[in-house]
C-alpha positions, 0 to 999 in steps of 0.5 A: 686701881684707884682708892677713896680718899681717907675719911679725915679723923676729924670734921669741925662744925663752926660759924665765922667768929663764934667761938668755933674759931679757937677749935678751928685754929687747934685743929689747922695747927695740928694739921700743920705740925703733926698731919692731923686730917679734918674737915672744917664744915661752915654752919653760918649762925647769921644764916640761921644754918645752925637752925636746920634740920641737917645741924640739929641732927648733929647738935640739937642744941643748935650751937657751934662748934661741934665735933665729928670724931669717931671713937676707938670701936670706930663709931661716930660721935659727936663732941659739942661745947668749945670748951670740951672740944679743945681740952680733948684735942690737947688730950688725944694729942699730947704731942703737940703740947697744947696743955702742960701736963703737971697736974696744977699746970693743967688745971689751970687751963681748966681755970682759965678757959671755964672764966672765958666761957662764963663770966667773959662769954655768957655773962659778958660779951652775949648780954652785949650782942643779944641782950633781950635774950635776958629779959622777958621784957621789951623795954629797950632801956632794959635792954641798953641797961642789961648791954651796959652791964655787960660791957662793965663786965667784958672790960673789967675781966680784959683788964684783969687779963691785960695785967696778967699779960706783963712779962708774958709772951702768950697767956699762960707764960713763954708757950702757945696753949688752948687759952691763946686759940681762944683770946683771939676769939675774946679780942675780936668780941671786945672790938665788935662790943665797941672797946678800941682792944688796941688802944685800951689794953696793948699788951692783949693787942700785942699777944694777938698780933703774935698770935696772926703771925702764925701761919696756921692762924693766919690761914684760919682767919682768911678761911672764915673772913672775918676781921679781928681787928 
């Protein structure tokens, strides 16, 4: 007699590139060293999937990612914010060592993924790629002035990570952590912003060249077709 296949524990909406990208290396690393079971489910943003009424059912926001995961009385949920979800998955997971757990060490995951998701991501790449979503205007030399701003931004917080880079195998010292899963997303951003990521910060260059040497990422890189370079 046969039996259905097992639900995954876990289903990952994500987008290629977008910032789904770093629960989607989490998720296939844990898959990869501790069996985790999950299902990457493709929301194509340049598609306008994300716009559907099957999406907006899961996040009505109409954003990725988003996280299916069924809590300890057996009901679906549904996690939303790249941020949330990788700080979750360190946490029902603390096996795979994601995130220290000293107290200070942790916060400062905290710290550091709130910048990304902020002044780097909002303040910073978004304003590049979508800045008439700043203005009420259609001048488009506000809208250059707006981008120009936010390349200001995007390239005075890579140098600042740059230095912090020195003496550093990945981004928080000799260990992978939730941070690296999302500096690749950022390195990748800095290129499509029209920075040359490898000649101008190298040592940024050189943590993500450590980081595609992963199997797991490797795979989650072809499996979105994306170039990060």
């Amino acid at each position: 007699m046969s039996t259905a296949a097992a639900a995954p524990l876990y289903r990952l909406f994500h987008s290629p590139g977008a910032c789904s990208l770093a629960p989607h290396i989490v998720l296939e690393l844990l898959a990869e060293t501790h069996g985790v079971s999950y299902e990457p489910v493709r929301v194509v943003i340049a598609d306008g999937a994300n716009r559907k009424p099957e999406y907006l059912a899961i996040n009505p926001r109409g954003r990725v990612p988003a996280l299916a995961f069924r809590d300890a009385g057996g009901t679906e949920q549904i996690l939303t914010e790249s941020t949330a979800i990788l700080l979750f998955l360190a946490g029902r997971h603390p096996e795979a060592g994601l995130a220290p757990t000293d107290p200070v060490a942790a916060i400062r995951i905290v710290e550091f993924l709130s910048w990304l998701a902020t002044t780097m991501h909002q303040t910073g790449v978004r304003t590049v790629f979508r800045p008439e979503r700043f203005t009420t205007g259609t001048d488009k030399a506000a809208h250059e002035g707006i981008a120009e701003q936010g390349r200001i931004t995007v390239r005075t917080g890579y140098a600042e990570l740059e230095a912090s880079l020195a003496g550093r195998r990945y981004a928080l010292g000799e260990t992978f952590s939730l941070v690296d899963a999302m500096l690749v997303v950022h390195y990748r951003w800095g290129n499509r912003c029209g920075i040359d990521m490898r000649h101008d910060y190298p040592r940024f260059a050189a943590l993500v060249d450590r980081l595609r040497a992963i199997p797991a990422v490797a795979r989650v890189i072809a499996r979105e077709g994306i170039q990060v370079d």
